[in-house]
C-alpha positions as CSV (number, residue, x, y, z in Angstrom):
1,X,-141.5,-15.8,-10.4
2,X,-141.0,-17.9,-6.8
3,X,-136.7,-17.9,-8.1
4,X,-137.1,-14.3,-9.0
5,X,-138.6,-13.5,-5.7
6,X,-136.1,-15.2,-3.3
7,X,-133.5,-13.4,-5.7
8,X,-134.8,-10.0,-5.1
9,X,-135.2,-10.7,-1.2
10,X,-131.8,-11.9,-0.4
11,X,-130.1,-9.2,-2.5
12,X,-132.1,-6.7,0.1
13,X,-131.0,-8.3,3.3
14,X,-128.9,-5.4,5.2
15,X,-126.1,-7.1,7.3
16,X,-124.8,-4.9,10.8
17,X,-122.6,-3.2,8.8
18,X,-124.8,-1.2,6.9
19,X,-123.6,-2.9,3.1
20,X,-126.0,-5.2,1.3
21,X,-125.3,-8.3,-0.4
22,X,-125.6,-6.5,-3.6
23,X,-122.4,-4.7,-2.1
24,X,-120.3,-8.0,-2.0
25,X,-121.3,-10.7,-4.5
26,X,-123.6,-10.9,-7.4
27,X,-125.2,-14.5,-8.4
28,X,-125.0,-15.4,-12.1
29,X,-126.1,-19.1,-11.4
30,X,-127.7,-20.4,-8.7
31,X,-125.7,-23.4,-9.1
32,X,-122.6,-20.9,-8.5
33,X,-123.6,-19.3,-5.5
34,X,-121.7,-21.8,-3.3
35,X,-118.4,-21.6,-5.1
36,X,-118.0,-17.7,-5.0
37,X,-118.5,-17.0,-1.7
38,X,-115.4,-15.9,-0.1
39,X,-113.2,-17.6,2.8
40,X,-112.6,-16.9,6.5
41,X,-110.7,-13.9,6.5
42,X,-107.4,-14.6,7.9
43,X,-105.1,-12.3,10.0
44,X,-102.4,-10.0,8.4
45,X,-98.7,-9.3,9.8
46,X,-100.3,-6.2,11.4
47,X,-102.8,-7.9,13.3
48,X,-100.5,-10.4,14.8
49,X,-97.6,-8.1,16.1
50,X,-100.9,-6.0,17.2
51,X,-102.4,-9.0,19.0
52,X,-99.1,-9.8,20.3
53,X,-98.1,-6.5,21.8
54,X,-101.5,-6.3,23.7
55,X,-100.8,-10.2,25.5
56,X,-97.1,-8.9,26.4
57,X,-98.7,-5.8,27.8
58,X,-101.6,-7.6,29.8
59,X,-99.0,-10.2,30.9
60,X,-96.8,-7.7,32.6
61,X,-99.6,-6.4,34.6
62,X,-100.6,-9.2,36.3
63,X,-97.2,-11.6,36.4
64,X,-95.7,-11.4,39.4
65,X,-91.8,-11.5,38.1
66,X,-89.9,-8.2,38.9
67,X,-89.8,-5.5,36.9
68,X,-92.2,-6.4,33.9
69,X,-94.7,-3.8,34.3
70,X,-92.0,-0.5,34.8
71,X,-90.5,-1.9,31.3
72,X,-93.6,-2.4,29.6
73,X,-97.2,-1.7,30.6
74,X,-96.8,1.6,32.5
75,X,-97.8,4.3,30.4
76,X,-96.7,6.7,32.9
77,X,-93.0,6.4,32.7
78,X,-90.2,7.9,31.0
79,X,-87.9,6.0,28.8
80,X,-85.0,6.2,30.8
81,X,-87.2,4.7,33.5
82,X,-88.3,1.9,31.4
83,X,-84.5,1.3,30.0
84,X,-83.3,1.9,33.6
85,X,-86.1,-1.1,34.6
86,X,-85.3,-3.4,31.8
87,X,-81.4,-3.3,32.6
88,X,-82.2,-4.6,36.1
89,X,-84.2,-7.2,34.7
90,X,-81.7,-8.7,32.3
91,X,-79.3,-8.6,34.8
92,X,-81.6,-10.6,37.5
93,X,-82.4,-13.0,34.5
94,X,-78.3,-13.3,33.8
95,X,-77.7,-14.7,37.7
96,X,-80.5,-16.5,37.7
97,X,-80.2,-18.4,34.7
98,X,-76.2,-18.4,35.3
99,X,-77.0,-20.1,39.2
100,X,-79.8,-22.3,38.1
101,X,-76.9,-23.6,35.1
102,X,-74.6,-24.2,37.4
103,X,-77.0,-26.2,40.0
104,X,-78.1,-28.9,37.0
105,X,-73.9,-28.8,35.5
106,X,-73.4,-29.7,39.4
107,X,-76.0,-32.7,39.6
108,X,-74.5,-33.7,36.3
109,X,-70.9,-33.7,37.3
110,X,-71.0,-35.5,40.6
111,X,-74.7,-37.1,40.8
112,X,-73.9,-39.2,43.7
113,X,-72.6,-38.0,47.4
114,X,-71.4,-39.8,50.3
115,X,-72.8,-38.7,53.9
116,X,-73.4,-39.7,57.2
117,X,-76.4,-41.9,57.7
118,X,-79.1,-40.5,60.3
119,X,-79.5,-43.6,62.6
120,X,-76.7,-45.8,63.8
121,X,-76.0,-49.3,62.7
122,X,-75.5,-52.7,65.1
123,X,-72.1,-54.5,64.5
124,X,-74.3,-57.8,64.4
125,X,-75.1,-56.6,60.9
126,X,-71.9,-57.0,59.7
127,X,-69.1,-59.7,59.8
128,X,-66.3,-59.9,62.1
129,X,-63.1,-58.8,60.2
130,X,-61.5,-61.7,58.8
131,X,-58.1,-62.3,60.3
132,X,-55.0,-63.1,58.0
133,X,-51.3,-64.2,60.1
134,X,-48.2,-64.6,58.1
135,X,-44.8,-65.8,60.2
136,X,-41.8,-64.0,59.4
137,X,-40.6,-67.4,59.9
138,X,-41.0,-69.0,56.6
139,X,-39.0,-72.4,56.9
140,X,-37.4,-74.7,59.8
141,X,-34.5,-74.8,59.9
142,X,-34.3,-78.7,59.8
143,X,-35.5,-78.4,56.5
144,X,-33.3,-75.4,55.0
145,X,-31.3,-73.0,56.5
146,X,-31.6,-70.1,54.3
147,X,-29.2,-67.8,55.6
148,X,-26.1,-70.1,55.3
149,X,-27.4,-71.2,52.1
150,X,-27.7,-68.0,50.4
151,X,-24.3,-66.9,51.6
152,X,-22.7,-70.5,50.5
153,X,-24.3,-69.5,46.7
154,X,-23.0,-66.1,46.9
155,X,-19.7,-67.4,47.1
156,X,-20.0,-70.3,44.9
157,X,-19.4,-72.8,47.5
158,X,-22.2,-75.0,47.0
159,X,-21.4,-78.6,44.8
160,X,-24.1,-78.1,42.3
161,X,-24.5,-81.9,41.9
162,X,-24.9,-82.8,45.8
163,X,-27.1,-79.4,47.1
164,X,-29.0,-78.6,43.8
165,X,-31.9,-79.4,46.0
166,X,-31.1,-77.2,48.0
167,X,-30.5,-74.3,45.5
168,X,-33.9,-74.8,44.1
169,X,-35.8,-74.7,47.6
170,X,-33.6,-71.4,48.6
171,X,-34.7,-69.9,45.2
172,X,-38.3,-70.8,45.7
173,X,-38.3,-69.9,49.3
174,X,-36.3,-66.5,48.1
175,X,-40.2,-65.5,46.3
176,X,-41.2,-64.9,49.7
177,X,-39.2,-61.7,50.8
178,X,-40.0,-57.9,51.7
179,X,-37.5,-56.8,49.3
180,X,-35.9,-58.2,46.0
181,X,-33.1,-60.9,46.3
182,X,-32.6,-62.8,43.4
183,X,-29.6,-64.4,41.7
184,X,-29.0,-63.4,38.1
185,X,-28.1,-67.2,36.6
186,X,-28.1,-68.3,33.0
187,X,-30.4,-71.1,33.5
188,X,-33.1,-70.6,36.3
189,X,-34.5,-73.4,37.7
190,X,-38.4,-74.0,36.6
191,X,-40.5,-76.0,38.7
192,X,-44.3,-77.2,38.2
193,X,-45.3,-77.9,41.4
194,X,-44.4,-75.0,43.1
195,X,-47.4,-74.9,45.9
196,X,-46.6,-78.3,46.7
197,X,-43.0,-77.4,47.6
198,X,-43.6,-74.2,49.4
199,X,-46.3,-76.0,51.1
200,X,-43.4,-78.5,52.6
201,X,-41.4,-76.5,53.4
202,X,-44.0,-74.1,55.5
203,X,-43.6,-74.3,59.4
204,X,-47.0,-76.5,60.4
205,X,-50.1,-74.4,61.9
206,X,-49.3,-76.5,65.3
207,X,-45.9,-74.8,65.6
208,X,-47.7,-71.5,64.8
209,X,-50.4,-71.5,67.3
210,X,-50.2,-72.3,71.0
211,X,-53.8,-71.2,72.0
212,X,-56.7,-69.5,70.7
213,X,-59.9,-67.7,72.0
214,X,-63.0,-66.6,70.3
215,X,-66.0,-64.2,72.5
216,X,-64.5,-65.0,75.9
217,X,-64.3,-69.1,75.0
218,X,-61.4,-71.4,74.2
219,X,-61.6,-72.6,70.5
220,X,-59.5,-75.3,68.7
221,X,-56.9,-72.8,66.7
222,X,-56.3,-75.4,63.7
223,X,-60.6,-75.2,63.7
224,X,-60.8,-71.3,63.1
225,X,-57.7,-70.3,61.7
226,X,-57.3,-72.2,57.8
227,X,-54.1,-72.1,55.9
228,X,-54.1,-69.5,53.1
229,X,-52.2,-68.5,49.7
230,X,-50.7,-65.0,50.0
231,X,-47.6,-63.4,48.5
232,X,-45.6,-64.4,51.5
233,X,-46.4,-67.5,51.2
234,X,-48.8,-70.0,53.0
235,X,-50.5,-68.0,56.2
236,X,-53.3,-68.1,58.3
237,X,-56.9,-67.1,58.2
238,X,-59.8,-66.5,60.5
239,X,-63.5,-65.9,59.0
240,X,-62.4,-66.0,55.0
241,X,-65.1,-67.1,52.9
242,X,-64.3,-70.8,51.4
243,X,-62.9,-71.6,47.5
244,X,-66.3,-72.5,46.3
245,X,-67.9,-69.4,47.1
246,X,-65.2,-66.7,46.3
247,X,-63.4,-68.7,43.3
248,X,-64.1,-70.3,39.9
249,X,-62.6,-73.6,39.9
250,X,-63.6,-73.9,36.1
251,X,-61.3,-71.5,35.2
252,X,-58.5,-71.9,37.7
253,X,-55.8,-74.6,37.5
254,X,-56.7,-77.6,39.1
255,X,-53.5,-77.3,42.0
256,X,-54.6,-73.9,42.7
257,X,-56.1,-73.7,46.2
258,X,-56.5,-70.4,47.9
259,X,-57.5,-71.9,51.4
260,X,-58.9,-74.8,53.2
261,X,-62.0,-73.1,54.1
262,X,-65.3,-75.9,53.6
263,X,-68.2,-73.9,55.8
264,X,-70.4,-72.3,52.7
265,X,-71.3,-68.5,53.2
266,X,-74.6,-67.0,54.7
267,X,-73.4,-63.5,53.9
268,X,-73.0,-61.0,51.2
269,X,-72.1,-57.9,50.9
270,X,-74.6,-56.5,49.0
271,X,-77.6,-57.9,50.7
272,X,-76.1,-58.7,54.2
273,X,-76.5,-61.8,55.9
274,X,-79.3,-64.5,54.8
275,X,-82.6,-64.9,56.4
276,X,-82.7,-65.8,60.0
277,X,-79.0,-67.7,60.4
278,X,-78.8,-66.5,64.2
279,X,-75.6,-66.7,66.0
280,X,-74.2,-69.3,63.8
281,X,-73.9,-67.6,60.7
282,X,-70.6,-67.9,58.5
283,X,-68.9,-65.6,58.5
284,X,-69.1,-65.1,62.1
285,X,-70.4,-61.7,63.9
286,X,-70.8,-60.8,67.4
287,X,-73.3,-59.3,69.3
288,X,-71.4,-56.3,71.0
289,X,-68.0,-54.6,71.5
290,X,-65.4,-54.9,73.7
291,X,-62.7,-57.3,75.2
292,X,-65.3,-60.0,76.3
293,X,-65.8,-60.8,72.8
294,X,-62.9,-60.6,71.1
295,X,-60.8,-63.4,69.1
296,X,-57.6,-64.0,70.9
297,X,-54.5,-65.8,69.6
298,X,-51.2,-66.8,71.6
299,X,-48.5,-66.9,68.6
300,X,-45.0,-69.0,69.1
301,X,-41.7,-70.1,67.2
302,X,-38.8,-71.7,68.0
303,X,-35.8,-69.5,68.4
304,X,-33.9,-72.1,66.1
305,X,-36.3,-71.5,63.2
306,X,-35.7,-67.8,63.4
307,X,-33.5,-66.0,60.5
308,X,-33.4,-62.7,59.6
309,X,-32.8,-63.2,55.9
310,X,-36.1,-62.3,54.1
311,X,-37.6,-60.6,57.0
312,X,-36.0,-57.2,56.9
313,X,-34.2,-57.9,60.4
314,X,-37.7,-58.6,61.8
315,X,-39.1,-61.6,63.0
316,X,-42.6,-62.1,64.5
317,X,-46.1,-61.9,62.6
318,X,-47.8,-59.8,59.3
319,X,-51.4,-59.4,60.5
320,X,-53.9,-57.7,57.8
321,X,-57.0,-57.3,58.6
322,X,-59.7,-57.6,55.3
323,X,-63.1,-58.3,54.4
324,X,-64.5,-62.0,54.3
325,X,-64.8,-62.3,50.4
326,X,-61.3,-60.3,49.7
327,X,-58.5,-61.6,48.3
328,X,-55.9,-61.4,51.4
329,X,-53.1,-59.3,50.1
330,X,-51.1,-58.7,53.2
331,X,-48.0,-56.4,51.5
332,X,-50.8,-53.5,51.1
333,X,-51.9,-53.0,54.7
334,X,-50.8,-54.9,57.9
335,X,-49.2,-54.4,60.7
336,X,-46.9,-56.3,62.5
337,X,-46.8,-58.9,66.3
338,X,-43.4,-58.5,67.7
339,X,-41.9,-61.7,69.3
340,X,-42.5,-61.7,73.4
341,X,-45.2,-58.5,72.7
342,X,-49.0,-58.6,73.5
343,X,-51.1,-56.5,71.2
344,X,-54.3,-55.4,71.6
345,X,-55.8,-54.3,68.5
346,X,-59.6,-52.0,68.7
347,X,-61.2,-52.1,65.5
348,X,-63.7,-49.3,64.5
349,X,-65.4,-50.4,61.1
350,X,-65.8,-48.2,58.1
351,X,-69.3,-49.2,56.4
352,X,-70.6,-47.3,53.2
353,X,-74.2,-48.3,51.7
354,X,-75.9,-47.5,49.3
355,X,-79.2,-46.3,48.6
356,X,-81.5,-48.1,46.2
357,X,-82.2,-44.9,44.1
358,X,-78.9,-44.7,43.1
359,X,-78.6,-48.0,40.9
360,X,-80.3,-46.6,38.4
361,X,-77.4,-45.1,37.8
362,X,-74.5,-45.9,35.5
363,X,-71.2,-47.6,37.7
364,X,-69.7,-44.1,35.6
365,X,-71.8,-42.2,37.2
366,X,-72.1,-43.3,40.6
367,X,-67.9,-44.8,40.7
368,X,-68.9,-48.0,41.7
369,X,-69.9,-51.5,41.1
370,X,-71.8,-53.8,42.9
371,X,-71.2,-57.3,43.9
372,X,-72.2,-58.8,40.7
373,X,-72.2,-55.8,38.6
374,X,-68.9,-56.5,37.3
375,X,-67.5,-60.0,35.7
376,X,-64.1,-61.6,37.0
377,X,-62.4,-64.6,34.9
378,X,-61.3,-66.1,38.3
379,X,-63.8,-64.3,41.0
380,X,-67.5,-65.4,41.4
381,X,-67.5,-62.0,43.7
382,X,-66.5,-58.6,42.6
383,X,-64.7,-56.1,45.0
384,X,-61.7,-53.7,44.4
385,X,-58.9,-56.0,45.9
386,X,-60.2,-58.6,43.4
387,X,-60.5,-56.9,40.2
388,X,-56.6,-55.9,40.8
389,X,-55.1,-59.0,41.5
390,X,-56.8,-60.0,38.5
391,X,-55.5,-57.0,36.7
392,X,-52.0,-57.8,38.0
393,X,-52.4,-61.1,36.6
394,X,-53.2,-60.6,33.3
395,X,-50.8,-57.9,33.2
396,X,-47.9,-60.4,34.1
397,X,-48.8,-63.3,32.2
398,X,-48.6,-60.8,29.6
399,X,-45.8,-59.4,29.9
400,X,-43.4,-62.0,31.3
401,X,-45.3,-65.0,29.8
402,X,-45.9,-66.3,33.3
403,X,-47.9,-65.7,37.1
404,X,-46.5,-65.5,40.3
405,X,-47.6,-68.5,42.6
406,X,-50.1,-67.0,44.6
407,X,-51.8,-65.4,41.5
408,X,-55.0,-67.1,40.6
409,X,-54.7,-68.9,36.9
410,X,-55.6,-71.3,34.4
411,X,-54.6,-74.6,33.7
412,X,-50.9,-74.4,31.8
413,X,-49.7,-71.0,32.6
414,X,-46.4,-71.3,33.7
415,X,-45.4,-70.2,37.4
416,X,-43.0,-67.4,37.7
417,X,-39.3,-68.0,39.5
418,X,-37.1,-65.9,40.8
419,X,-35.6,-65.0,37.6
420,X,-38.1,-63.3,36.5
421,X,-38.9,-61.3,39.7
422,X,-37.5,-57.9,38.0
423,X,-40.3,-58.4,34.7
424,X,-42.7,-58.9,37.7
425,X,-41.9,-56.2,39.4
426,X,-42.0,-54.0,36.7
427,X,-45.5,-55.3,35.8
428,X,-46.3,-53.7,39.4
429,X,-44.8,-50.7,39.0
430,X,-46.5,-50.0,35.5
431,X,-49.8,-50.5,36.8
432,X,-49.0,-48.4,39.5
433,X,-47.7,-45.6,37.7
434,X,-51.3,-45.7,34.9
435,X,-53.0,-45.6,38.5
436,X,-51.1,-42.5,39.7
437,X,-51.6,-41.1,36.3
438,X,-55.3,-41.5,35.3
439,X,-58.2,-41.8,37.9
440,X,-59.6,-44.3,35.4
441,X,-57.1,-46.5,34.6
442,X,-57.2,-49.6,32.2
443,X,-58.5,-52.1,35.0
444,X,-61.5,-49.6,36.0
445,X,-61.4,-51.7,38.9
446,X,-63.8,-48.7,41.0
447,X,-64.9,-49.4,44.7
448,X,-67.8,-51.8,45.6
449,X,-71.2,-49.9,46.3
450,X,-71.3,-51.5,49.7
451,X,-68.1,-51.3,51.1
452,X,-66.7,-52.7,54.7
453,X,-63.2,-51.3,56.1
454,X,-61.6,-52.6,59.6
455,X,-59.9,-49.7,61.0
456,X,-57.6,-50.7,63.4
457,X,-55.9,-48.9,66.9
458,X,-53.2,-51.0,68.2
459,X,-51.5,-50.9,71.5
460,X,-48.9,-53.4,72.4
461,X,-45.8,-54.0,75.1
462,X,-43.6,-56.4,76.5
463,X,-44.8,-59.1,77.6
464,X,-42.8,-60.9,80.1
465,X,-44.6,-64.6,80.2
466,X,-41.6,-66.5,81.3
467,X,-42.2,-65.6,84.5
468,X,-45.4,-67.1,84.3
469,X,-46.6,-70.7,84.0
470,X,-47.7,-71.0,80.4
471,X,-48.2,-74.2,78.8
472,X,-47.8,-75.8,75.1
473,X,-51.0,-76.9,74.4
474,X,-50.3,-78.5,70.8
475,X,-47.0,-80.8,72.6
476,X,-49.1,-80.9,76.3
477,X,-46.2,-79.6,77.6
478,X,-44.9,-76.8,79.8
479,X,-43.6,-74.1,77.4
480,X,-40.0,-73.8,77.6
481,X,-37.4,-70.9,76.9
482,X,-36.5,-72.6,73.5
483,X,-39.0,-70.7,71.9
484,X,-40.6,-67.0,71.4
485,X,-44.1,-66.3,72.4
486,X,-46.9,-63.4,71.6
487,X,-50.0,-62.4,72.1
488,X,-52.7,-60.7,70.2
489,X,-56.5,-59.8,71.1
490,X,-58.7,-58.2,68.4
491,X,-62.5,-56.6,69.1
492,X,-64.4,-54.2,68.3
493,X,-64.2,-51.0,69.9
494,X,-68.2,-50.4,69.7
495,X,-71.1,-52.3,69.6
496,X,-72.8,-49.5,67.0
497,X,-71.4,-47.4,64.4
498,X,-72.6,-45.3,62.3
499,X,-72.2,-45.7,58.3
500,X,-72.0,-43.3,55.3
501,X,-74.7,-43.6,52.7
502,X,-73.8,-43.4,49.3
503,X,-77.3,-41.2,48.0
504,X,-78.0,-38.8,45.5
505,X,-77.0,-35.6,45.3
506,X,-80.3,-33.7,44.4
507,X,-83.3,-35.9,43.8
508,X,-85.6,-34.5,40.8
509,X,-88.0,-32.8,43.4
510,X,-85.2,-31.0,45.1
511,X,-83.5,-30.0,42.0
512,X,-86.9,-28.5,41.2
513,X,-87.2,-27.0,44.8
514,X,-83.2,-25.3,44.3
515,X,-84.1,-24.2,40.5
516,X,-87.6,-22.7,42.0
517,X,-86.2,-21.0,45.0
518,X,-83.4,-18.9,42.5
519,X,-85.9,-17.9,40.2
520,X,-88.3,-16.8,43.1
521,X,-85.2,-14.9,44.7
522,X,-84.0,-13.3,41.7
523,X,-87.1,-13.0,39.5
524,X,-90.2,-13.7,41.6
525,X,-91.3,-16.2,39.5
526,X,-92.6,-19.2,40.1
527,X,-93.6,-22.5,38.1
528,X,-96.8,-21.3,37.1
529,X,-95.0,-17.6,36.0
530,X,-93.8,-19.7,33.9
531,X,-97.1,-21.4,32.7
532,X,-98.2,-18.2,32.5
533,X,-95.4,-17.0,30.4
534,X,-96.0,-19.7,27.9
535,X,-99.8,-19.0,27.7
536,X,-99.4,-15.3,26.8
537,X,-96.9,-16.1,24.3
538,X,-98.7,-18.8,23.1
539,X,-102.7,-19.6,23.3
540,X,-103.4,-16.0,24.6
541,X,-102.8,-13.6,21.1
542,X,-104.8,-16.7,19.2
543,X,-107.6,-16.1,22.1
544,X,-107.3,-12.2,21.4
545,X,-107.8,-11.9,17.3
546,X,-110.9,-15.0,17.7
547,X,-112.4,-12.5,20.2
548,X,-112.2,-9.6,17.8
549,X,-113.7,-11.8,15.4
550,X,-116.6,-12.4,17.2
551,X,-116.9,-8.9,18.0
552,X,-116.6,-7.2,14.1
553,X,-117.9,-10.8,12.4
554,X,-118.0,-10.8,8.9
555,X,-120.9,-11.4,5.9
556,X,-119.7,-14.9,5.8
557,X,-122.6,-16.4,7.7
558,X,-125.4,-14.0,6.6
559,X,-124.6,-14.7,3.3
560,X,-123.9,-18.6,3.5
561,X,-127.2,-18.9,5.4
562,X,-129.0,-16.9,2.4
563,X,-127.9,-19.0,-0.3
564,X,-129.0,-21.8,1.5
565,X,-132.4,-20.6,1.4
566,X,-132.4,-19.3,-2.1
567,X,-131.3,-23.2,-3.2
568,X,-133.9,-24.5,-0.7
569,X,-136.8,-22.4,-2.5
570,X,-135.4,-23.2,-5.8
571,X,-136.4,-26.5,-5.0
């Protein structure tokens, strides 16, 4: 009777609707009940483009991009107003989207830019140029005069069994010239102590140097200025890093020695100069500009060492100024110290940093390395100049089978002569020409991130010191009129500079701020139009239909609940 009862009553239970129970289900079993009762009802095709067309139509009346609510929501407009609207908007959304592309392909393309930095730089923070001197001069004449000699082999005057000494010094010493002069015999003369013989036969620092001057002071020349290896042979340098800290002796041949430099480095060009070295730090710097401090050098030779043979009719002095930890290759940029001239030479560095947002970056990407970014075989540091000798090295070792003499290399590769200057020079000009021809050639030797360049304004004229008194102070002698003199004087122009910053184009917040300020020009919009955009396309038509549902619920509930109180009174 009780089951019968609670039958009856839930069967008569009239839901907001206006249907009964009776209506919708009927109960065979109470143990049924829960099984027929029907699911959620879920929404149709219909209902969603329905739901969806009411969020685009309540999104265009309160967005704030342009045009939206002519197009769309207005009720009051004609069609050729809403087409007219919409045509406008698709154009604004072309230009904008077209701009905003081209901002990010831009940012993409070149990432990194160089500019001027906002606040000046001291010349204290960076090392005084190093200073590299080559005489034109590149034998006494005591020892060979190569003039004569050449012409006696042109004419096949020389007694091959008395002067072939002198035949192989002339073709060594024949290495050392501007342009090509080489003599096409069967059987060149090979020789594996080539440094050793050039260094012989160079003219001695003492018969270079007659006085020097460093920030106002006199200085022992022979102390400041240490013989170096160049392409013209044995020269002269001033403020070059030593062997041990540019070079790597484990993979260099034993004899190679690129100068007699022993002072170790406080500097580097990456992270400046160490801690608190002061006034004494190696490389040395100077406080300010100007003539007062300034490295001055008074230059002689003897008028009977002087020949015209290699030196393209000139005689006096190569001077290249380079940075400390650079290889000194004096054939790409110099400039020359007539005999009896004074020269006074203003330098005016070039400095490019870089930020430290920017290493994040790939070397690709930003076209440069840094310091100890890049491996060299021979090179503990990495810069430009260095990675192309290297280049050039490997390039003729394999294409001739040998290495000039100044080129750093390993233990057993055999020195180039003067018979094989034409596969040398060809070496150069192939690499040249890949250089000229692709921007990224096979050495991919790219610029250092940091990056120091002396540029130079040089004044000279006669100088007239016989009719001074001017004494020798290697020989403690008066200085006579057997001999040539000049005189050079190099400073900088400036005691501050200001550098170029290698930075980043756009950061991330100012790409945002450029990509933001075309949409708000073209379309209004803003970052949260588009937060907006993606909520009404999104959450907002899901939001709409459970809404509606709450609204028009169905029996579900009612009728869940009921059962549950038939099974209850079962019980």
């Amino acid at each position: 009777m009780l089951w019968s009862a609670n039958i009856t009553a839930c069967r008569n239970i009239i839901f907001k609707n206006g249907r009964t129970m009776s209506d919708q289900i009927s109960i065979k079993n109470p143990n049924d009940t829960k099984r027929n009762l029907p699911s959620m009802q879920t929404p149709t095709l219909e209902n969603v483009a329905e739901y969806t067309k009411q969020s685009a139509c309540e999104f265009c009346d309160i967005t704030p991009i342009h045009g939206c609510k002519h197009f769309l929501s207005s009720a009051n407009q004609l069609l050729i107003e809403r087409i007219w609207w919409f045509c406008v908007f698709g154009v604004a959304l072309y230009y904008c989207g077209h701009l905003v592309f081209n901002v990010y392909e831009e940012r993409k393309r070149d990432p990194i830019i160089i500019s001027f930095d906002q606040q000046t730089s001291s010349i204290y923070s960076i090392p005084f140029p190093a200073v590299t001197i080559c005489p034109e001069t590149k034998v006494k004449s005591s020892v060979l005069n190569m003039s004569h000699t050449f012409e006696l082999v042109r004419k096949n005057k020389l007694n091959e069994t008395i002067d072939e000494e002198r035949v192989r010094r002339l073709l060594l010493l024949l290495q050392l010239c501007d342009y090509n002069i080489y003599d096409k015999h069967e059987t060149p003369f090979y020789s594996d102590d080539v440094l050793v013989q050039l260094r012989k036969m160079s003219i001695p620092s003492y018969e270079v140097f007659n006085s020097c001057g460093w920030k106002g002071e006199g200085v022992t020349c022979l102390k400041y200025f240490k013989t170096t290896l160049t392409e013209k042979g044995f020269c002269y340098t001033f403020n070059a890093i030593a062997n041990n800290d540019l070079l790597r002796k484990d993979q260099l041949d034993p004899r190679y020695n690129l100068n007699s430099e022993t002072r170790s480095s406080d500097w580097e060009l990456d992270e400046g100069f160490h801690g608190n070295v002061g006034s004494n730090a190696f490389p040395r710097r100077i406080v300010s500009g100007g003539y007062r401090n300034s490295l001055g050098a008074t230059l002689i030779v003897n008028k009977s060492d002087l020949d015209y043979l290699c030196g393209d009719s000139f005689q006096g002095y190569k001077v290249m100024l380079h940075m400390p930890d650079e290889f000194p290759l004096v054939s790409h940029q110099y400039f020359r110290v007539p005999l009896d001239q004074e020269l006074i030479v203003s330098v005016t560095p070039n400095v490019i940093s870089t930020n430290d947002r920017v290493r994040r970056y790939l070397p690709e990407e930003r076209k440069c390395y840094y310091t100890h970014e890049r491996y060299l075989r021979f090179f503990k540091i990495y810069n430009k100049i260095n990675c192309e000798t290297e280049c050039l090295t490997n390039y003729t070792y394999h294409l001739c089978g040998c290495v000039q003499f100044w080129m750093p290399h390993p233990k057993g590769a055999p020195v180039c002569t003067l018979h094989d200057a034409p596969c040398y020079q060809s070496a150069v000009s192939h690499i040249s020409k890949r250089a000229a021809r692709f921007r990224s050639d096979s050495c991919n030797c790219l610029q250092t991130c940091n990056y120091i360049e002396y540029q130079t304004q040089v004044s000279q004229a006669g100088w007239n010191w016989q009719n001074g008194e001017f004494f020798n102070y290697m020989e403690r002698r008066p200085m006579t009129d057997s001999v040539h003199q000049s005189k050079m004087v190099i400073y900088f122009r400036e005691a501050d500079f200001i550098p170029l910053v290698r930075k980043e184009r756009t950061s991330v917040s100012e790409l945002i701020a450029n990509c933001g300020g075309l949409m708000g020009l073209f379309m209004g919009a803003s970052l949260v139009s588009m937060v907006e955009l993606v909520y009404y396309c999104t959450l907002r038509p899901v939001a709409m239909w459970m809404l509606e549902k709450r609204k028009n619920p169905d029996n579900n509930e009612d009728e869940q609940r009921c059962s549950c109180r038939c099974e209850i009174n079962q019980e």
